[in-house]
N, C-alpha and C positions, 0 to 999 in steps of 0.2 A: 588051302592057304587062306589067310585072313584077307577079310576085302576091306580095301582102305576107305571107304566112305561107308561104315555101316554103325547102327547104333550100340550093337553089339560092343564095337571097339573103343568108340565114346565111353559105355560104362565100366569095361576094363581101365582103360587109359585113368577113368577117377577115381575106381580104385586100386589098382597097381604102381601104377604112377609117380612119385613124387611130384605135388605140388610146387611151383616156384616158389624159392623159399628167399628172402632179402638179406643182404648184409646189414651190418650196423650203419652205413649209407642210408640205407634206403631202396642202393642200386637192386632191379630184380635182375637175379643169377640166369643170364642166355645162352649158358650150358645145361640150363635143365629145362623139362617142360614147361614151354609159354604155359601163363596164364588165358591166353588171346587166341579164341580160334579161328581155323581156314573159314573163313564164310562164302555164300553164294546165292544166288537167287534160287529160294525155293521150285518144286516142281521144275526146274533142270535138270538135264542129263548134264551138263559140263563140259561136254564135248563135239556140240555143235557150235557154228559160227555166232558170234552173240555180244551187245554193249551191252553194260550194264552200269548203272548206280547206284552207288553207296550212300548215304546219309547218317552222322549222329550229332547231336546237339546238347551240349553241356554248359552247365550256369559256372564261371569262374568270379569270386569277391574282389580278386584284384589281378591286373596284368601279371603275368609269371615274369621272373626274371631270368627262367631256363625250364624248356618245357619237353623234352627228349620223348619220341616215341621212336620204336622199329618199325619197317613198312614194308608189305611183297606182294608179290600178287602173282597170276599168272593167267594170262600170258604178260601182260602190258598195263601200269595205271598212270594216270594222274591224279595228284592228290591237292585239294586244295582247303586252306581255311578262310574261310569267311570270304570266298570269292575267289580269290587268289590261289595261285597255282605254287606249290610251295618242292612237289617234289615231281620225276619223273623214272619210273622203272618197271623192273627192276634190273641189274645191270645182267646183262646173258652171263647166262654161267649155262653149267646142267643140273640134272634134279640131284645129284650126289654132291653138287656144292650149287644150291641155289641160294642167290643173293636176297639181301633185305638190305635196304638204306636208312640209315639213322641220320632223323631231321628232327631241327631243333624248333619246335614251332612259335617258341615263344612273341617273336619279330611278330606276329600276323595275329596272335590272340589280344583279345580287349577282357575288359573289367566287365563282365555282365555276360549273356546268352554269345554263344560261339557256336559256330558249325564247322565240323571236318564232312566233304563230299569227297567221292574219289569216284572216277572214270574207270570202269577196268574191261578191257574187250580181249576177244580168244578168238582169234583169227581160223582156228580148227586145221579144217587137212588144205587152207591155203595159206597157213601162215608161212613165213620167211621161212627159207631153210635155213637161216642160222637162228630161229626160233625153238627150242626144247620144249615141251608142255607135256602135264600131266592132263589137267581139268583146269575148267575157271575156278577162280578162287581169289582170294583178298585175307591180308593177313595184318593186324596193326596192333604191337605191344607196346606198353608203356615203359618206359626205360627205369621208372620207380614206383614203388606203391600209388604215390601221389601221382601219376601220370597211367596210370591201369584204371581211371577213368573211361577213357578209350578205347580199350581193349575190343576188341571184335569179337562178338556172340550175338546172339538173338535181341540184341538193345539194338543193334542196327539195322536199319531201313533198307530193302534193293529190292528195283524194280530193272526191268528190263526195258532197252526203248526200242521196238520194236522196227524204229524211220529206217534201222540201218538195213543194208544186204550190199553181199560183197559184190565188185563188179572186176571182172574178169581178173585175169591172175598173167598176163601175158602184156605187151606192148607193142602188138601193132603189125607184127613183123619177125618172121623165125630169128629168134636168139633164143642164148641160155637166160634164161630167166627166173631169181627164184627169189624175189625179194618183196612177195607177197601182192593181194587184192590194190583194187582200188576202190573206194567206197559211192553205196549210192544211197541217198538221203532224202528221205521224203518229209518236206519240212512238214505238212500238214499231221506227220504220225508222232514226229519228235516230241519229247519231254522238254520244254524250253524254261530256263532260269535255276535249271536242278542246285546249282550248287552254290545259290547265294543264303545269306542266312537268314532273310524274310521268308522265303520258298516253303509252302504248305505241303506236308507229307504224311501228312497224317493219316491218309489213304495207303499208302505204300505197304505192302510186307514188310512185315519182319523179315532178315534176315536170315535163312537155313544155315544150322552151325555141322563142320563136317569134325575136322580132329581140333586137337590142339597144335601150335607149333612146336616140330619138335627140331631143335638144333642138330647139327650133324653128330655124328657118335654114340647115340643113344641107341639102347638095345632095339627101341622099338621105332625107330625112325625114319619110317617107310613113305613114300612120297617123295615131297621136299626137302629135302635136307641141309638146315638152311643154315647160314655161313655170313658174315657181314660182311660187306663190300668193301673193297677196299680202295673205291672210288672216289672221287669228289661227282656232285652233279657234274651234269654236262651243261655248256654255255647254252644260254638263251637270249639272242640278242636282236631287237627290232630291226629288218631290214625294208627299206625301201625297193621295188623293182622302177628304177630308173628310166626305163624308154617301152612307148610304143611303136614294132619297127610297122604295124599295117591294123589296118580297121577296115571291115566291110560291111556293110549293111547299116551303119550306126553312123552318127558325127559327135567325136570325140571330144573333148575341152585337152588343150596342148598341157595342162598341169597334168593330167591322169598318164600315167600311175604312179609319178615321178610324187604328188602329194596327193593327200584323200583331197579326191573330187568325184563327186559323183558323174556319172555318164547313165543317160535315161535310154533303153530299148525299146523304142516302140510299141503297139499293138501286133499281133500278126506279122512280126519281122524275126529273123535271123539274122541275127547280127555274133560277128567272128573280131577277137582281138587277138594278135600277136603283141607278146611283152617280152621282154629283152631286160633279162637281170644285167647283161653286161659279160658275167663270167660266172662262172659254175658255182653253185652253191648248194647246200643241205637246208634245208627249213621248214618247220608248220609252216604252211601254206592257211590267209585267212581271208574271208571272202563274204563281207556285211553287204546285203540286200533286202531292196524291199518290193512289196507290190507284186507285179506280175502273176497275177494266182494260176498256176497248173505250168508255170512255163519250166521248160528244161533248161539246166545251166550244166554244160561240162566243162570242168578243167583238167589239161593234159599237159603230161610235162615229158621234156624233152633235153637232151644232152646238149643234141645239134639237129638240122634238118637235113633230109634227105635228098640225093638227086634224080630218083625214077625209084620209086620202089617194088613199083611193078617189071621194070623191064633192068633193073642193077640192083635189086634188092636193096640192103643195107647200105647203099656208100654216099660216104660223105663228100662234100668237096670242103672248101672254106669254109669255118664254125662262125666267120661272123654275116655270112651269105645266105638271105630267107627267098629272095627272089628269082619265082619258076620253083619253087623245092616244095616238095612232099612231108606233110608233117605228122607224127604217130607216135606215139608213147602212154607211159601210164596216164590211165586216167580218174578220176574221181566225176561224179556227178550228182545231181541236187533237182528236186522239183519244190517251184515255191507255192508257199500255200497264199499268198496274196498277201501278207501281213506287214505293215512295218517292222525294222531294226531284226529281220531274219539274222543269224551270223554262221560260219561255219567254219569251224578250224581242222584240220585234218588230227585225225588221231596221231600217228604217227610221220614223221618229218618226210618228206619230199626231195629230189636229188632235181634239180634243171638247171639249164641255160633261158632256157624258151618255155612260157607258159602259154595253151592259147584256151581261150575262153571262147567258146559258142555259145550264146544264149536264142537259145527259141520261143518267145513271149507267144501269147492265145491272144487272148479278146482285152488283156490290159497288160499295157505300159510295164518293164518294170527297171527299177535303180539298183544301177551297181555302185552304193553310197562307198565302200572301198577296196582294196585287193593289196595285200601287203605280205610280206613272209614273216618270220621269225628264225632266225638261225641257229643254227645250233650243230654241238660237235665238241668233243671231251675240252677241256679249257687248258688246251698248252698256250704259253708265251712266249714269245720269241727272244732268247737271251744271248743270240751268238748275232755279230754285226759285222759286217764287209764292205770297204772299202778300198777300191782301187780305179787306176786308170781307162778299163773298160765298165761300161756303161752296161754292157749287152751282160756281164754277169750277175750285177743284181737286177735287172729285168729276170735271169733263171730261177734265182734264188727264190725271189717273189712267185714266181711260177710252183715252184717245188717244194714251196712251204704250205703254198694253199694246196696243192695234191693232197701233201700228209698231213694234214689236217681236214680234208674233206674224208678221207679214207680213216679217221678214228675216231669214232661214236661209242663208246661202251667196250669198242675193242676194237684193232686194226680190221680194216677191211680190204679186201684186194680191187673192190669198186664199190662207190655205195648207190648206184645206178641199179645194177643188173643182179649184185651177186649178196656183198656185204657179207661176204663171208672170212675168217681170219685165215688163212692161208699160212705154212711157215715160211717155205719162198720168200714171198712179199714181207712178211711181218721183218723178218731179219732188218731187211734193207730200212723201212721203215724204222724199228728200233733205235738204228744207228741213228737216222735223224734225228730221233727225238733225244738221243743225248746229245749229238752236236750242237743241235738248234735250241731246245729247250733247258734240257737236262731233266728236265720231270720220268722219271723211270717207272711212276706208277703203273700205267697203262702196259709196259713192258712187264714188269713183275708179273703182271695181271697177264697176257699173253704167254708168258712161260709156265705158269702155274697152269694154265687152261691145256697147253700143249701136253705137259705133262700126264696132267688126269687124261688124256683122250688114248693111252697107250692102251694096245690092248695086247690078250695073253700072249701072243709072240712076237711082242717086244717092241715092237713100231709104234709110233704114234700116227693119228690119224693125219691128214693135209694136212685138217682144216678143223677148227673146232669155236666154239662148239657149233653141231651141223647136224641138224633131223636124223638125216641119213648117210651114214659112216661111207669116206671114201680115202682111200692108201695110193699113196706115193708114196713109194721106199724110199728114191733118195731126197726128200723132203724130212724125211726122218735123219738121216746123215744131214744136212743141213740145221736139223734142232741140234744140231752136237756143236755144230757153229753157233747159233743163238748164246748159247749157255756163254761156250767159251769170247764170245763178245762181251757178254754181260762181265762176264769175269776178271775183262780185261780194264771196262771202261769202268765200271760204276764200285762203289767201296763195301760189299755184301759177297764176302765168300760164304757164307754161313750157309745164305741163300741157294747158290752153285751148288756145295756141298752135299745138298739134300736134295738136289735132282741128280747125282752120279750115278745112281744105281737104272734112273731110268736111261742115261745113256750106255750104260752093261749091256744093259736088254735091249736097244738097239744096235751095240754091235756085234750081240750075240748073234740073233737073227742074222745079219751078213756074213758072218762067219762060218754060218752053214750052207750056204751058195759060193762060199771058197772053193774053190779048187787047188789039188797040192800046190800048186806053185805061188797059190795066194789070187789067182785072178776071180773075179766074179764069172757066173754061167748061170743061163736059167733065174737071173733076181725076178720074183714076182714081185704083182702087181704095177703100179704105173711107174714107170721109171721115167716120168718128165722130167726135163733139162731147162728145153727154151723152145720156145714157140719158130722155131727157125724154119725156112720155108720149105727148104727141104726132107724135112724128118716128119716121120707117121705121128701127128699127133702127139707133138712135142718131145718125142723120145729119140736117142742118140741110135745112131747104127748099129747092128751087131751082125758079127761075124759071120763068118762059115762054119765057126768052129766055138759061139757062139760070146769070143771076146765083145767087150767094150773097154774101151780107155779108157773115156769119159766118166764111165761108173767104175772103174777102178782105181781113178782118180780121183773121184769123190770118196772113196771108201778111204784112200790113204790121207786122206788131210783129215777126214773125221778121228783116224787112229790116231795122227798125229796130234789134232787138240786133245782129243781124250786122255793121250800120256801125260803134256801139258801139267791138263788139271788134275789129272790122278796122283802125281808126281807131289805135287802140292798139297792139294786137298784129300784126297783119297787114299786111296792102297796100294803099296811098292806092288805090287804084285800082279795090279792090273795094269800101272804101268810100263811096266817091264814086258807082259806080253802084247800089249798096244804097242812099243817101240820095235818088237820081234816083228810084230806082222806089219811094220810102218816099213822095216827094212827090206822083210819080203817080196813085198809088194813094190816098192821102189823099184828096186831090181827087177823085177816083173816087168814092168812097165816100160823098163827102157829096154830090155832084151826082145820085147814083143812089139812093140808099136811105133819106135824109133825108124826111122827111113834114113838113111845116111843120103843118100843122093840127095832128098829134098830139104834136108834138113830142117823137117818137122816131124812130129808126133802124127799117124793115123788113129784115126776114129776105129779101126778093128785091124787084129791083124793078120785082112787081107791088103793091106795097104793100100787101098782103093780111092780110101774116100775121107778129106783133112777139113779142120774144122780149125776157128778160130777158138774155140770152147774148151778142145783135148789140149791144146795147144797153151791157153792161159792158165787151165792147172796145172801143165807138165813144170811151171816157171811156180804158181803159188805155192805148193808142193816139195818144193826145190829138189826136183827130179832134175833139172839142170839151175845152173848158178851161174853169178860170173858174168866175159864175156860170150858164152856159148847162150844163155839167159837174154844178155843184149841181142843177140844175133838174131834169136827166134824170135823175141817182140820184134824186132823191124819187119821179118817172115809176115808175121802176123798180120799185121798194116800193110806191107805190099802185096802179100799173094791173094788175089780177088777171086782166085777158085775154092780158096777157104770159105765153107759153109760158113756165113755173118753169125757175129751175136745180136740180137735183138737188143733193146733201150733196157731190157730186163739184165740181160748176163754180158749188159757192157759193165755193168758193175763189177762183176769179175774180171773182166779182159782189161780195163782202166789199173784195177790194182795190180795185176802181171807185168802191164805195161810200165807202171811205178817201178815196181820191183825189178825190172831188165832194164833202168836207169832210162828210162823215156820219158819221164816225168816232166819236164820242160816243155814238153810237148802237149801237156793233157788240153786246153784250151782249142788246139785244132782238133780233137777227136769229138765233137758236142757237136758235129750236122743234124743228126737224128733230132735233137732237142732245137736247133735252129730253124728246123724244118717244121718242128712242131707249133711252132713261133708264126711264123707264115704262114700256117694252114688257120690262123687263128684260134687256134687252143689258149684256153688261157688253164689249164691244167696237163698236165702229163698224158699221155694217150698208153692203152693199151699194150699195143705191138708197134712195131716200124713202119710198117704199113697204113699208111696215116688213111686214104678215104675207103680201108677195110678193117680198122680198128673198131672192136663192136663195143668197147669201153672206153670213154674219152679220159675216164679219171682212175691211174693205177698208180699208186706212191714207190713202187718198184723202179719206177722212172727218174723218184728224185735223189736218185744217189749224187750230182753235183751237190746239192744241199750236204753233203760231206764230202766232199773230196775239194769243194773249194777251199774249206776248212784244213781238209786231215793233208788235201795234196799240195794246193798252192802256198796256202799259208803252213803247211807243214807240220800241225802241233797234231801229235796223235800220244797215243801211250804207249810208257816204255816200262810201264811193270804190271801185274795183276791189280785192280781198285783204281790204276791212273796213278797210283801212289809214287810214279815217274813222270814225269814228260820228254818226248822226245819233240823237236824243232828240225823238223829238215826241210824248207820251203822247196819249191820247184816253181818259179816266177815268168817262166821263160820269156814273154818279149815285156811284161809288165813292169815299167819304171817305180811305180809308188803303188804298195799294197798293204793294208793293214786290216785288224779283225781282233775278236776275243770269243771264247766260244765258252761256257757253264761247263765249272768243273766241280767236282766234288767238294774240293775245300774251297772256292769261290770262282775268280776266274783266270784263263790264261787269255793272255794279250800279247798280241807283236803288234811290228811296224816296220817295215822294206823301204827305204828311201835311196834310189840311184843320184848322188851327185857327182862327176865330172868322175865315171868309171869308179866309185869307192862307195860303198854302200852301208848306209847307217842302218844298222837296227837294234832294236828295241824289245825288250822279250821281258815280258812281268809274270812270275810265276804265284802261286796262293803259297800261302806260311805252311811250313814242315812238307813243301814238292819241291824238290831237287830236280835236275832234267838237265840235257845234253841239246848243245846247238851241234847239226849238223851242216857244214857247210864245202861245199865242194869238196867231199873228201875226208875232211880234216872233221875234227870232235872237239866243241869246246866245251868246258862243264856251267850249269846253270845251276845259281841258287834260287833258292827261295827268294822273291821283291824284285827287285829291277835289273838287267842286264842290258848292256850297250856295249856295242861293236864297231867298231870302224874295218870291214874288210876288202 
């Protein structure tokens, strides 16, 4: 086989090849061979751990008024011109769609000598598991003739700085952990000022050039294969860390850290800061110093602190309680070389509540001149607004919007603490916020696309993607059938849908062979997680004697169930019709086998042993039961307390059953879990239920109020595929005045609840060409398009 870094390939590729060749634009054609190749620091392997920088420097006669280049790298850059930081990537994909960002540089070039630097590090065999890598590498094409100035070849500069090595891969304390190093930095080795446009380089290598870029689809397109993003940056925004909660060994000025003030360390002291962002947050971490020659500085960051970790290992009490606690997490570290205006910004973004800083000074003094973050995390906006007579629900909201938003950086994450990996579980729930809350669906497209490519030959999709190393949940694969058919519901791109139907075939193929005649599942491999419930093996439901589950047979009939849905639509009579065949089968199934008439619930197997809140809210989503028999079993639900609980994750399923068996009036008392989370001082969603044994304080799986305030209380959900309906069925229960508008496709929908003397005014604005239905006790009134008012 051909080896992809050799020179051998280099002189085929120039001459076999087709050169980029321009339109009458100008534009170069990024379906064909870049002009721009992968570069690297010479004398590298590329697959050790390693920073490196980039330099080139070109004379412009006048400011551009549009200066487009493409840019990739791998593993991770930052790109900056003339000082400034202009781009950050590239956004995770895998090497079969690896991304490139297109930035406009123009904003940041001047009239005369300019410098493009870029950062680019390879974190190697500690990088993140949701990190993919071939080799380091750096890739930058000009988007027109006149911009192939730029290009990447042996014109460019890289040296390696040698200050970096990784520092552990763990935090402190057994968890799962895999969200990469902490860095250690030895100022006195560092390359300082690399990437201003004075900075002498003329020492520096050249450059080593490995291939050309080659776009995905090309014959010869081995590596990268590379895809434009279909991203916007991620936000970056100055933040302040607000409070010092403790200081030892030091005496503090009461401004630090709340504004840059300096704090001086002594000679021969240890001195320890505890800083307190307030609430959880993602950010570069920055950290200007001076003096102190040889001394150690660690920064370690932290979610929450600990109560004995030695004798309770991980547990939490109170998130906003430091006092007597145990502190341990990632950490980063720095030796200073003695010099003024040291600075150090973390490569990549940092997850804390709690930073603390040890500094160990030698024989001199030294200044912590500042300590500041920068924030950052994809740039949704909040376009959906809530108003009503409890207080405590936009306290949630506020809660549940900073979760999913701490949880999507380039992609959903199911924590960005510990894992930062896209999960489909999580992302679903997630999704849905992000069209309630924002409407921005980017980030979603981008998640279903990524789900999609992770299938592998029989038929599943992976968890979690993209992920170093491949891991399967089956019915996470049955819940992608759910994503889809969300997308399909909520947002106006069946085209989109359309062209993943086949990869949901291939997941119901695969179930369809752990059928058994009568239609039940037996023997499903791999993981067949549900809910982290306390009593199940490692989040997987019961199974039989005879080796039933409900709960995966239940999953299986609602995925057949959407898939006819959209087949029926979008796809082929033919799949739908046997999607409806085996919807039916299996229905039947299900109440012939796991039904209990005495208790008047659904069993978890059918040995009828053992009931669960879980079999029980799909036997109702499913409409395995309907009706009053539907009402009977949600109250079942809520009062029988030997039902195996839903955790804060699969109360999002139990919530919408509970809707659907007409309890809806009710959803406002079912939110302890999240009240609870409130009082243990989270100011983000927690993991599991299990609030001071939760090893993740931030899962967006949690903020499903963030829609159901929306979809349940204020009632506006969709009533056709695209939203191209609306449905209005409020459920207000003891709430006198409630109102809201949430991002719709064609603009927005708005209500308004107003109780006066037992008669209730409301107010319902729909967007131009959405027709939609008030539901109201019952009764159905029709809703046009613009304003609607009721006296009922």
């Amino acid at each position: 086989m051909r080896s992809f870094f050799t020179a051998t390939l280099l002189i085929c590729s120039l001459l076999l090849v087709k050169t980029v060749t321009a339109q009458t634009s100008g534009q170069v054609v990024l379906t064909k061979q870049w002009n721009a190749y992968w570069i690297a620091a010479k004398n590298e392997t590329g697959r050790d751990y390693g920073v490196f920088y980039f330099r080139k420097s070109i004379d412009l006669v006048a400011k551009p008024t549009a200066f487009l280049v493409n840019v990739s790298a791998d593993n991770r850059y930052k790109l900056f011109v003339n000082g400034t930081l202009v781009s950050v990537g590239p956004a995770r994909g895998d090497t079969y769609y690896w991304n490139y960002e297109k930035i406009d540089l123009a904003p940041y070039l001047v009239a005369g000598k300019n410098t493009l630097s870029a950062i680019v590090w390879n974190e190697a065999e500690l990088r993140p598991e949701a990190q993919i890598s071939l080799r380091t590498g750096f890739i930058l094409q000009g988007n027109t003739t006149s911009e192939e100035i730029l290009n990447t070849n042996s014109s460019w500069k890289c040296i390696r700085d040698k200050a970096y090595q990784p520092l552990n891969t763990g935090v402190g304390y057994p968890a799962y952990y895999v969200a990469g190093p902490g860095e250690l930095v030895d100022e006195s080795k560092t390359i300082k000022g690399w990437m201003s446009a004075d900075f002498k380089d003329a020492d520096w290598p050249d450059a080593g050039m490995m291939d050309h870029g080659k776009p995905k689809g090309m014959a010869d397109a081995f590596g990268w294969m590379l895809v434009p993003s279909s991203l916007p940056q991620m936000e970056r925004t100055a933040q302040r860390i607000p409070v010092l909660r403790r200081a030892d060994g030091v005496t503090v000025p009461p401004s630090f850290p709340a504004a840059a003030t300096s704090v001086t360390i002594p000679a021969n002291t240890t001195a320890t800061l505890l800083l307190d962002q307030t609430y959880l947050t993602n950010a570069y971490v920055t950290l200007n110093f001076s003096k102190g020659k040889d001394a150690g500085i660690s920064l370690t960051y932290a979610e929450a602190l600990f109560d004995n970790l030695k004798k309770y290992h991980a547990r939490k009490g109170n998130r906003n309680d430091v006092d007597g606690k145990d502190f341990a997490g990632r950490k980063d570290s720095l030796i200073s070389d003695g010099t003024g205006g040291q600075t150090f910004t973390t490569l990549y973004w940092r997850t804390y509540r709690y930073v603390r800083v040890i500094v160990h000074t030698k024989d001199e003094p030294l200044v912590i001149d500042d300590l500041y973050g920068t924030a950052t995390g994809y740039p949704f906006q909040l376009n959906a607004k809530l108003k009503t007579d409890d207080p405590e629900m936009q306290k949630m909201l506020e809660i549940g919007w900073r979760t999913a938003r701490m949880d999507a950086i380039e992609t959903y994450m199911d924590c960005p603490y510990y894992e930062q990996l896209q999960y489909i579980g999580d992302g679903r729930i997630q999704m849905m916020v992000s069209y309630y809350n924002s409407g921005d669906d980017r980030l979603a497209r981008n998640a279903i696309n990524l789900m999609d490519h992770s299938r592998i030959a029989e038929g599943l999709t992976l968890s979690r993607h993209p992920s170093y190393s491949p891991q399967i949940i089956s019915t996470f694969s049955l819940w992608y059938i759910g994503v889809l058919h969300d997308y399909w519901m909520y947002r106006p791109d069946s085209n989109f849908v359309r062209d993943k139907l086949q990869g949901a075939r291939t997941v119901l193929d695969f179930f369809s062979k752990y059928q058994q005649a009568d239609g039940s599942l037996k023997n499903t491999p791999y993981w067949t997680f549900v809910d982290w419930a306390s009593s199940w093996g490692y989040g997987m439901p019961p199974i039989g004697s005879k080796g039933g589950s409900s709960i995966l047979d239940l999953q299986l009939l609602i995925a057949y169930q959407q898939a006819a849905e959209m087949e029926s639509k979008l796809g082929m009579p033919v799949f739908a019709a046997l999607y409806r065949a085996k919807a039916a089968q299996l229905k039947q199934t299900i109440q012939n086998k796991y039904w209990d008439p005495a208790k008047k619930l659904y069993a978890d197997t059918e040995d009828k042993n053992i009931f669960s809140q879980h079999a029980n809210s799909l036997a109702i989503l499913t409409g395995v039961v309907k009706g009053t028999v539907a009402t009977a079993l949600s109250k079942n639900i809520l009062a029988d307390t030997t039902l195996t609980q839903c955790t804060i994750y699969f109360k999002y399923y139990m919530h919408l059953a509970l809707v659907r068996g007409g309890l809806g009036n009710d959803y406002l008392k079912w939110l302890n879990v999240w009240r609870d989370n409130i009082k243990m001082g989270l100011t983000t969603w927690a993991e599991i239920s299990d609030l001071p044994n939760s090893r993740s304080d931030c899962h967006a799986w949690g903020s499903s109020p963030n829609i159901e305030f929306f979809r349940t209380i204020l009632g506006i959900d969709s009533y056709a595929p695209g939203f191209t309906k609306v449905k209005i069925e409020p459920h207000l229960g003891e709430l006198k005045t409630a109102s809201g508008e949430i991002p719709h496709p064609n603009g927005k929908v708005t209500v308004a609840y107003t109780l006066n003397s037992n008669q209730w005014k409301v107010k319902i604005s729909l967007p131009q060409k959405t027709p939609g239905i008030l539901v109201w006790k019952g009764k159905t009134y029709l809703l046009k398009a613009g304003e609607n008012l009721f006296s009922i």
